[in-house]
C-alpha positions as a Markdown table, in Angstrom:
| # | Residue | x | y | z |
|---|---|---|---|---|
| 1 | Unk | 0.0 | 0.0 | 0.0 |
| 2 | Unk | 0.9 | 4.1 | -0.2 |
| 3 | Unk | 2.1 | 6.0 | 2.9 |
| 4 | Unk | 1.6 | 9.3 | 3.2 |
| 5 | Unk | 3.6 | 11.1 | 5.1 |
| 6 | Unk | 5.7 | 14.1 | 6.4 |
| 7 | Unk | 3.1 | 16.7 | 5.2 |
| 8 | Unk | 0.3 | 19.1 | 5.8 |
| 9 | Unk | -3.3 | 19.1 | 4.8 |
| 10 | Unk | -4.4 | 22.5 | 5.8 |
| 11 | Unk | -7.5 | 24.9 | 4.5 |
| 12 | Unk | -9.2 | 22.3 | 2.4 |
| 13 | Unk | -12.6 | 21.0 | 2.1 |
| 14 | Unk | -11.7 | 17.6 | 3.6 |
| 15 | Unk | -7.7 | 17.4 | 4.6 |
| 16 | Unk | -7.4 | 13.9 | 3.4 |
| 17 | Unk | -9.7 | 11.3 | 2.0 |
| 18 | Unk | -9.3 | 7.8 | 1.6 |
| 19 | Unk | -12.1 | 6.6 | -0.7 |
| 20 | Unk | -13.3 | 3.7 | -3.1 |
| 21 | Unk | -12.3 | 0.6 | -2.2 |
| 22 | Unk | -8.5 | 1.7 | -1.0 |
| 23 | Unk | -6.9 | -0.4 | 0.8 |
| 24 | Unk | -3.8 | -0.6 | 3.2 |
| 25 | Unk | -3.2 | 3.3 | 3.4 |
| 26 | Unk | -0.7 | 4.3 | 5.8 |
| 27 | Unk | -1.1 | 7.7 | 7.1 |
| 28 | Unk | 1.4 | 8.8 | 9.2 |
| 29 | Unk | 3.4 | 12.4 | 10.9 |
| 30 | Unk | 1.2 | 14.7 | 9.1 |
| 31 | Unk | -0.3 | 18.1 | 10.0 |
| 32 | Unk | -4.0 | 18.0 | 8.9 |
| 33 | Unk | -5.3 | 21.1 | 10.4 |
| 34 | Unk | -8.4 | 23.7 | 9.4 |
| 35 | Unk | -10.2 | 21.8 | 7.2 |
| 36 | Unk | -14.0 | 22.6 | 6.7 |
| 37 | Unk | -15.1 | 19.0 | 6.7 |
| 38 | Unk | -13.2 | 16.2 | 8.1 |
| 39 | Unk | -9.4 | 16.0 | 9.1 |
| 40 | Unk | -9.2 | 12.5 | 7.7 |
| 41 | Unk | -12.9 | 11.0 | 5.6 |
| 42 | Unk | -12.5 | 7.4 | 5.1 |
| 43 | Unk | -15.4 | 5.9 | 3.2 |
| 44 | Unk | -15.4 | 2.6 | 1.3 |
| 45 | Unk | -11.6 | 1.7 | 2.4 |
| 46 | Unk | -10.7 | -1.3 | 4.9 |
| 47 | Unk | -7.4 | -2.3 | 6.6 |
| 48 | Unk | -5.7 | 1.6 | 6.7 |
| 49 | Unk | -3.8 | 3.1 | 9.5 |
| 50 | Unk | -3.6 | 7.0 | 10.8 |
| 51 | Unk | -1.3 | 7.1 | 13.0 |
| 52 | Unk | 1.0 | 10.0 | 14.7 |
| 53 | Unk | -0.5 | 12.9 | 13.3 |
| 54 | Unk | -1.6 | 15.8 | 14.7 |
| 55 | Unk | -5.8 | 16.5 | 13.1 |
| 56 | Unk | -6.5 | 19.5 | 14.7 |
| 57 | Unk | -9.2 | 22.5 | 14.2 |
| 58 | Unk | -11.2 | 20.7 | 11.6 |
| 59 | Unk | -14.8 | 20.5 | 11.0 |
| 60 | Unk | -14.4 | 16.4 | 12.0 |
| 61 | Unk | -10.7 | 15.1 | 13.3 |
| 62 | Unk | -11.4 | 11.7 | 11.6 |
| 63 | Unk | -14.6 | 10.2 | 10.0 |
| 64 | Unk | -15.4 | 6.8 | 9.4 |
| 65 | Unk | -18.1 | 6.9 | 7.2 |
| 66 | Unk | -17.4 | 3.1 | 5.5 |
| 67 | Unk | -15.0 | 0.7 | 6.0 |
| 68 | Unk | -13.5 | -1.8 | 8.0 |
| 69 | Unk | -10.6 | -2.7 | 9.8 |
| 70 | Unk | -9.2 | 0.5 | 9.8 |
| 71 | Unk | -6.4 | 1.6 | 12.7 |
| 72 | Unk | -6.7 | 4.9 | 14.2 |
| 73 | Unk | -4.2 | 5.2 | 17.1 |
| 74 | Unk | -0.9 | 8.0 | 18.8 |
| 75 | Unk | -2.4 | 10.9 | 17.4 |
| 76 | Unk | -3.1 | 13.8 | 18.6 |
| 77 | Unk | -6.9 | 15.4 | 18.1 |
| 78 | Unk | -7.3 | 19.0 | 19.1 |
| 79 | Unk | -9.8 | 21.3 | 18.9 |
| 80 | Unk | -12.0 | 19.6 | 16.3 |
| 81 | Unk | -15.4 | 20.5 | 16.1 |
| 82 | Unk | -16.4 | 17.3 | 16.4 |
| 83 | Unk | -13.2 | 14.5 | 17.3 |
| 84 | Unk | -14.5 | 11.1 | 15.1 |
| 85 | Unk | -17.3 | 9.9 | 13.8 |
| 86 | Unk | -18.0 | 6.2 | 13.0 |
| 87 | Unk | -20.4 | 4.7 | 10.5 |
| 88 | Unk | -18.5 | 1.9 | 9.4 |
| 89 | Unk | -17.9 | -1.4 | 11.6 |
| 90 | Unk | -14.4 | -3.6 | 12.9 |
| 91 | Unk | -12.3 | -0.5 | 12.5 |
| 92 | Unk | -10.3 | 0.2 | 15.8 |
| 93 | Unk | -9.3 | 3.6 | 17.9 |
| 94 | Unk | -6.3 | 2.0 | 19.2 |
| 95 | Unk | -3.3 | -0.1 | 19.4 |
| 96 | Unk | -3.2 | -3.1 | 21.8 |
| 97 | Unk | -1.9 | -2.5 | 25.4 |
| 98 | Unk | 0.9 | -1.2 | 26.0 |
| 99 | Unk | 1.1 | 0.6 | 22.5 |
| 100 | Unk | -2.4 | 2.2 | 23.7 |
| 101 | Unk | -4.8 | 4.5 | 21.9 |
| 102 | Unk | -4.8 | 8.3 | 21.0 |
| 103 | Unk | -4.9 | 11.8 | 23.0 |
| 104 | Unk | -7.6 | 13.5 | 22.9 |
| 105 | Unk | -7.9 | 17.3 | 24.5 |
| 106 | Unk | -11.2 | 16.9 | 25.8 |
| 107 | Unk | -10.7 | 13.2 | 27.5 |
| 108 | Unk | -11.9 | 14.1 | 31.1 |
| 109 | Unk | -10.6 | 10.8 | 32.3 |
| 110 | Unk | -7.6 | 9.8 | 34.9 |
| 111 | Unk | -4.9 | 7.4 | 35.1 |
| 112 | Unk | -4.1 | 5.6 | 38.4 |
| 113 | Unk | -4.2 | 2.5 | 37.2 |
| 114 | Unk | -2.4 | 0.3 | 34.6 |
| 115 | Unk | -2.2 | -2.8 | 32.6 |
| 116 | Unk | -4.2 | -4.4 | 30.1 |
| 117 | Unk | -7.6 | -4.2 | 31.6 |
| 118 | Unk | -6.6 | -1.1 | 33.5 |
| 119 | Unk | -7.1 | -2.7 | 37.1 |
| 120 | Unk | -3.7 | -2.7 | 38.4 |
| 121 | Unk | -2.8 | 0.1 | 40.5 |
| 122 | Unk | -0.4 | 2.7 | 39.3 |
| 123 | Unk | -0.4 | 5.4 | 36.8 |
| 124 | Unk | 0.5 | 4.1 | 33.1 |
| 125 | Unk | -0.1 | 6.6 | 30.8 |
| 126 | Unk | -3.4 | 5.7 | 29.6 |
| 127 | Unk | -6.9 | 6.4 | 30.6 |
| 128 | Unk | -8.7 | 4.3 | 32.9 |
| 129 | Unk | -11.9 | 4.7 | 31.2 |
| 130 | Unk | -12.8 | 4.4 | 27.1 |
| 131 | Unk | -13.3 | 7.9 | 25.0 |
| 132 | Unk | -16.2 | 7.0 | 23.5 |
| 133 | Unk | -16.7 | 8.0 | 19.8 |
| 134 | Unk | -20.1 | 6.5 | 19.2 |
| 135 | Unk | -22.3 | 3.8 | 20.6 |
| 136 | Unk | -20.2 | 1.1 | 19.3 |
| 137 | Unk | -16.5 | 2.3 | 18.9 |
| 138 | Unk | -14.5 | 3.9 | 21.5 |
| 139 | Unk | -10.3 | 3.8 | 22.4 |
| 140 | Unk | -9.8 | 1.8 | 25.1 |
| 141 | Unk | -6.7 | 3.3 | 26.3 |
| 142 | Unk | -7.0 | 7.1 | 25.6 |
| 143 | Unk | -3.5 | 9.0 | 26.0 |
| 144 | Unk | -3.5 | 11.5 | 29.1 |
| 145 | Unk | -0.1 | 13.0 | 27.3 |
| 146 | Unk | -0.1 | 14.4 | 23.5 |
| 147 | Unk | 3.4 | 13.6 | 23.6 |
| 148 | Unk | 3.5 | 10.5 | 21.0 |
| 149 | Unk | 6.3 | 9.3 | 19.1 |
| 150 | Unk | 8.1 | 11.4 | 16.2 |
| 151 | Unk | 8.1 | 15.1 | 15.4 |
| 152 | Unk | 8.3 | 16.3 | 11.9 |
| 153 | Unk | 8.7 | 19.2 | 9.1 |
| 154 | Unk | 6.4 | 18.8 | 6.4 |
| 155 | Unk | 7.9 | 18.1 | 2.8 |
| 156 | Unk | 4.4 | 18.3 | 0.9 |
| 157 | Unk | 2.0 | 21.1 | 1.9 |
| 158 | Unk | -1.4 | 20.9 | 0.3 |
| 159 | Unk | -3.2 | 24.2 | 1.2 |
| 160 | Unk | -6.7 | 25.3 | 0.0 |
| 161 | Unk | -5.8 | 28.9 | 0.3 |
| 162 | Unk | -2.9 | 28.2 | -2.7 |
| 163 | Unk | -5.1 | 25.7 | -4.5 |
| 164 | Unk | -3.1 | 23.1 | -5.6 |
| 165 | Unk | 0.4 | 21.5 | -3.9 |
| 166 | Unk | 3.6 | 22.9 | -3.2 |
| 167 | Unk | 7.1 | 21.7 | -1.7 |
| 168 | Unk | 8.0 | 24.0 | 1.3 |
């Protein structure tokens, strides 16, 4: 599959969409930030993975509106309208213990416990309690720091104010 990577998605419509019947995406250390709509759309796409990247001040951080087995999990949502939104089914909002989920600014949760069901005492890292996204998807182990692996420069910018790409 394609990875996109090392870039920003900012201005636009949508910031990124993954759409008709793609399949094993990788998106990863990107800036998708300001986008009307959605951060990231995924619709009619299975077995992708956003990961590290910071989705914030968009109309929707991440939408799900098709697809399965999609991996959403260390980035960063902030100040989205409206964090995720999930319509598809079997996609997952995090990694497996200890690898853990995504941070999320308004997760109103605490950590003093640890482990994989979170019922070992001791601070971990990770939320003792799901952010729920919907009625049937949530991350089970929410990040209480937005500090996640990697930091970047973009090499691709794709801005809606220039209309069209650019290398910075």
């Amino acid at each position: 599959g394609l990875t996109f990577s090392n870039s920003s998605f900012n201005g636009n419509g949508d910031g990124f969409q993954l759409s008709q019947d793609s399949y094993s995406i990788k998106i990863t250390m990107n800036n998708i930030s300001y986008n009307q709509g959605d951060g990231v759309r995924i619709s009619d796409s299975n077995i992708s993975e956003i990961w590290n990247n910071t989705i914030f001040g968009n109309g929707c951080g991440v939408n799900i509106t098709s697809g399965l087995g999609n991996l959403v999990y260390a980035n960063r949502f902030l100040g989205n309208t409206a964090q995720a939104k999930e319509a598809g089914t079997g996609n997952l909002w995090n990694e497996t213990y200890p690898i853990g989920g995504n941070y999320w600014d308004d997760y109103s949760g605490t950590d003093t416990h640890s482990g994989p069901d979170q019922d070992i005492p001791g601070a971990d890292g990770f939320g003792d309690t799901s952010f729920v996204i919907d009625g049937d998807s949530e991350d089970h182990y929410p990040l209480m720091s937005m500090d996640t692996p990697g930091s970047y420069q973009p090499d691709l910018i794709i801005d809606g104010k220039t209309d069209g790409l650019y290398e910075d």
